[in-house]
C-alpha positions in Angstrom: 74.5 86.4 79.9 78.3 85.0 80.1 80.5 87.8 78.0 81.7 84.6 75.7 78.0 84.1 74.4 77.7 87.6 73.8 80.4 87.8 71.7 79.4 84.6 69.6 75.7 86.3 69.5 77.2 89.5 68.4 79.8 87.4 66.1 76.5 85.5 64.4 74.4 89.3 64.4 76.9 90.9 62.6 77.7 87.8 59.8 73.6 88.0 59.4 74.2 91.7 58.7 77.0 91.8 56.9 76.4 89.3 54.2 73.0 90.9 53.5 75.1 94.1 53.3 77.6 92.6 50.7 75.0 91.0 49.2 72.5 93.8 48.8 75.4 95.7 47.3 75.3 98.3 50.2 79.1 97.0 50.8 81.9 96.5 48.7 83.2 93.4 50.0 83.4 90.5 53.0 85.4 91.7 55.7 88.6 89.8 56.9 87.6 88.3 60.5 89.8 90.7 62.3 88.5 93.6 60.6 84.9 91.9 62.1 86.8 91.4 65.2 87.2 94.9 65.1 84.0 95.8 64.5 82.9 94.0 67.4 85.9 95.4 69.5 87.5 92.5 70.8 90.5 90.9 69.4 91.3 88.4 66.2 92.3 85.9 68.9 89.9 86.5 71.2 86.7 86.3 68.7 88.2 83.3 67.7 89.1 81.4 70.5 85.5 82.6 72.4 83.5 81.6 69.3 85.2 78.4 69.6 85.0 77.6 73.0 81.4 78.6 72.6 79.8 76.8 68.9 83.5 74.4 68.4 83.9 75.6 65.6 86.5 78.3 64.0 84.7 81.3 63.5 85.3 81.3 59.5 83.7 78.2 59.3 80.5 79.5 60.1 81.4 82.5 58.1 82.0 80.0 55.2 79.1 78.4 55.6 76.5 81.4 55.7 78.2 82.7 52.2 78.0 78.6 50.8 74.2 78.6 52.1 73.4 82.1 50.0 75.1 80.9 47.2 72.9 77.7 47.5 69.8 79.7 47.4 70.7 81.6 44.6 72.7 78.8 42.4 69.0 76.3 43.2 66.6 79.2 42.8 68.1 81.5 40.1 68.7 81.4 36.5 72.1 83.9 36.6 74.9 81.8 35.5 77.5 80.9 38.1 79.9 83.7 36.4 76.9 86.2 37.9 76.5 84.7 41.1 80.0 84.8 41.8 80.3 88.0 41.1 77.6 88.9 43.5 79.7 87.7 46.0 82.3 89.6 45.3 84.3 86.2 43.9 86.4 85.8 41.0 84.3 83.2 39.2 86.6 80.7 39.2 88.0 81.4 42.8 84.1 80.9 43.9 84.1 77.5 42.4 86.8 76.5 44.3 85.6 77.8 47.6 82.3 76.5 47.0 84.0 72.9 45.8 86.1 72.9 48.7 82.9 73.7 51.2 80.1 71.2 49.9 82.3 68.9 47.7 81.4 69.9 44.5 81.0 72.4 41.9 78.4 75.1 41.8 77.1 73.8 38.4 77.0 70.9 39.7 75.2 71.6 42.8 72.5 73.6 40.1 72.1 70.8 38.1 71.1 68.5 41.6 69.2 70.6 42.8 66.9 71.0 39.5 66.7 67.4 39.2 64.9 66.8 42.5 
């Protein structure tokens, strides 16, 4: 295997990993990418520009995208308010409505109140 898909495989592993971890409460918080970068001991840049070279894609966006999808899960198939949820993910709740606005286009509440409807 070329080293550039390794990292991105290690890179996706870890994300897998990690947000179960945060999730699961058996870490605090999400880790900055270069603290991942770190952890996978390669560099900020290089994580980034391999993970790019390899998916085309910045390496947060599918960082982004694997918290967005958990939330989705939990928002659809929970009755926790948003305030909850948010807080499970280590977001301030209004913070995670903006990130999770800014991701899928609108709010959590509204994404809730979709997905009940169908």
């Amino acid at each position: 295997m070329k080293r550039s898909k390794e990292i991105t495989s290690q890179y996706f592993a870890f994300l897998e990993k990690h947000i179960d971890d945060v999730l699961s409460g058996t870490v605090p918080e999400f880790m900055e990418l270069n603290e991942i970068a770190g952890q996978l001991a390669v560099s900020h840049k290089h994580l980034t520009d391999t993970v790019k070279k390899e998916k085309g894609q910045h390496p947060c966006h599918f960082y982004d995208e694997k918290i967005i999808n958990e939330a989705k899960i939990r928002i659809a198939n929970s009755d926790q308010s948003i305030a909850e949820i948010a807080r499970v993910f280590t977001y301030d709740p209004s913070n995670f409505s903006k990130f999770f606005k800014k991701i899928t286009g609108i709010t959590p509440g509204e994404f809730r109140k979709n997905s009940r409807q169908e």
